[in-house]
N, C-alpha and C positions, 0 to 999 in steps of 0.2 A: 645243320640241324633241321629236322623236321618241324613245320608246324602241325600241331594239334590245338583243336576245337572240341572242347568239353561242356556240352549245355545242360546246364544243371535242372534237372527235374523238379528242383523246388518251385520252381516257377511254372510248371506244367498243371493240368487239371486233372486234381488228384480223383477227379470220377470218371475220367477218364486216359490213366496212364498210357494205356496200351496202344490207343489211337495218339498220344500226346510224343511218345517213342518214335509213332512211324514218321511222325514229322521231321525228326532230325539224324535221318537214315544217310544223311551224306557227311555227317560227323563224324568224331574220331572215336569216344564213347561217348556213353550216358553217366553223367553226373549225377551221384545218385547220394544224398546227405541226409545220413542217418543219426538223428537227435535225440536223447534221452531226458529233454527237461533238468537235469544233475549236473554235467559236466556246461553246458548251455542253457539257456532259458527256453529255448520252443522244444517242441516234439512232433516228431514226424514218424518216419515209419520205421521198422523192424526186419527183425529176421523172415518172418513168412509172406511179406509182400515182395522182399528184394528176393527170394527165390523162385518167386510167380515172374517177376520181373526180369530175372535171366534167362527164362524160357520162351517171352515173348520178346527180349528188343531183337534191334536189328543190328545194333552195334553193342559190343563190349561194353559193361558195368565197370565203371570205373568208382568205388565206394568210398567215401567220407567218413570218418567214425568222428564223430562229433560226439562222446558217451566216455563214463567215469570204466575203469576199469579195462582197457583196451585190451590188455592180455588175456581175461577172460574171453573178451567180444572176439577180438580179429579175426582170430580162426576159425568161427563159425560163418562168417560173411566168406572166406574165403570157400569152404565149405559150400555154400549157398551159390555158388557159383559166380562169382564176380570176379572179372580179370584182372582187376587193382585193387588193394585195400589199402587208404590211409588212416593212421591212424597221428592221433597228437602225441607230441612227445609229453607234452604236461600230462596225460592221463598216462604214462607206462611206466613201471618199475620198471625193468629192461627194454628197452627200443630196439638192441641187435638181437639179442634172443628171439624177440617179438617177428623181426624183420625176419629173421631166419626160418621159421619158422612158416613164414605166410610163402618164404621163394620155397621151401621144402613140398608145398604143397601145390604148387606149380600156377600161384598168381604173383602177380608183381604188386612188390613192399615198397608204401610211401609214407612220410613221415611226415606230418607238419609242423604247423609254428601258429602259434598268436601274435599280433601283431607288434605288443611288448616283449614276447622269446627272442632272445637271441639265437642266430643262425651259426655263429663262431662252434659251440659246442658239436654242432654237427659234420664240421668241415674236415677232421683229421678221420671219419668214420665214413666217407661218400660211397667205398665202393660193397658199403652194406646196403645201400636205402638205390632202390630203383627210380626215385621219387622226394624231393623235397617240395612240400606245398607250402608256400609263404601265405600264409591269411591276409590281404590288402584292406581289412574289413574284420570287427570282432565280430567272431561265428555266432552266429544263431538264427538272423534274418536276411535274405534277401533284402536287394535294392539300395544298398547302402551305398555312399561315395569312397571310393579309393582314398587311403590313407597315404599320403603322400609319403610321408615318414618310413613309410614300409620297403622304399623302392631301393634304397639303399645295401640292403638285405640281400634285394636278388643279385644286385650287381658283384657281391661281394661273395654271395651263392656261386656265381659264374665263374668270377675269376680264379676260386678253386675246384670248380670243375676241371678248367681247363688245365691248370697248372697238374692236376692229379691224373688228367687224360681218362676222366668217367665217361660212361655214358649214360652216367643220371640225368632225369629230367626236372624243371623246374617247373612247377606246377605254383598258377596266381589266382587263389579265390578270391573274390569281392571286387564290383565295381567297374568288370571290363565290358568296354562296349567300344564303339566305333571311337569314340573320343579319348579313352585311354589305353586302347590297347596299343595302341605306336609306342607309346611312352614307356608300358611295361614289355614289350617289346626288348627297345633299346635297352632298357635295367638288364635283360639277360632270362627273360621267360621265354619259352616253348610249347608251355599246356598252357590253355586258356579256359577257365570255366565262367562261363556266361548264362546267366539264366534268364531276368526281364528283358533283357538285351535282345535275346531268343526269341524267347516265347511271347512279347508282346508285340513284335513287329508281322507286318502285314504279310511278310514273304517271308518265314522261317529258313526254309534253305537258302535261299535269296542273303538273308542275312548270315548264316555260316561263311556262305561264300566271300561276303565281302569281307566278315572279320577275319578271314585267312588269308585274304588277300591284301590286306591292309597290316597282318605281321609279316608273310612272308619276307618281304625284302630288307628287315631287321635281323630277321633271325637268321636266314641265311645269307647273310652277309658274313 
């Protein structure tokens, strides 16, 4: 398994995206978590920022639907140009349709979890979902500490990965940084989205670097 490194734009300066982008040009994509106040408490940005936004990064939008009604939403961020669209399974009357739908139009479909969802419900359905994102962190803010309780999930994510022989990825928001990313590592993650972690350190690639460096020898293992 590949590692990837996902830094999340919430943590960037939002008056300055574009320059905030070029700084994590040796990443895998851009994390880009789109909020509705509704289905979460904050709000962030939208459709006509994230389509300025795939014109300017340097790496692949990888999107977060963090928003009530996902089967309306998805497919316009897909639309909009983004290479991954997650969406939560708590927000979608259909997940496969949903799913279906976004690989129809030729980005890859992720699904996520809250950190109370259970992951079982997802597990006889893998080789719908490009993408399972386990929440480590109830969504809405940055900066929060890893929910220990959640790691669980991934491991149990993994083992039916493997068993079913996917090539789904497991994607871990909230809480990764040099000190827990081994740990979610070993649970059985692959995507890593890190935002403070990122964006507040001195040497931004510098810091990619080492958080890659610091799963790779978990994950491909």
């Amino acid at each position: 398994m590949a590692v990837r490194i996902n830094p999340s734009i919430l943590s960037a300066d939002f008056a300055n995206l574009e320059r905030d982008l070029a700084l994590i040009a040796t990443a895998d994509y851009a994390h880009v978590d789109v909020m509705d106040q509704h289905f979460v408490p904050n709000l962030t940005i939208g459709l006509p920022v994230v389509t300025r936004l795939a014109q300017v990064s340097p790496v692949p939008l990888d999107v977060h639907l963090m928003v009530d009604d996902a089967d309306r939403w998805a497919p316009e961020y897909a639309a909009a140009g983004a290479a991954s669209v997650t969406f939560h399974a708590e927000a979608t009357q259909a997940p496969v349709r949903l799913a279906r739908e976004l690989r129809s139009r030729g980005v890859r479909a992720g699904v996520a979890i809250r950190p109370a969802t259970p992951v079982e419900p997802l597990l006889d359905l893998l080789d719908e979902f490009d993408m399972i994102l386990v929440m480590t962190v109830e969504p809405g803010f940055g900066g929060q500490p890893v929910i220990e309780g959640t790691l669980p999930k991934i491991r149990r994510a993994r083992q039916a990965i493997r068993a079913a022989k996917t090539a789904t990825w497991i994607q871990v928001d909230g809480g990764v940084s040099r000190q827990t990313i081994g740990r979610i590592a070993a649970a059985g993650a692959d995507t890593f989205v890190a935002g403070s972690a990122v964006y507040d350190a001195a040497d931004v690639p510098g810091e990619i670097a080492a958080l890659r460096a610091l799963a790779e020898p978990t994950v491909s293992a």
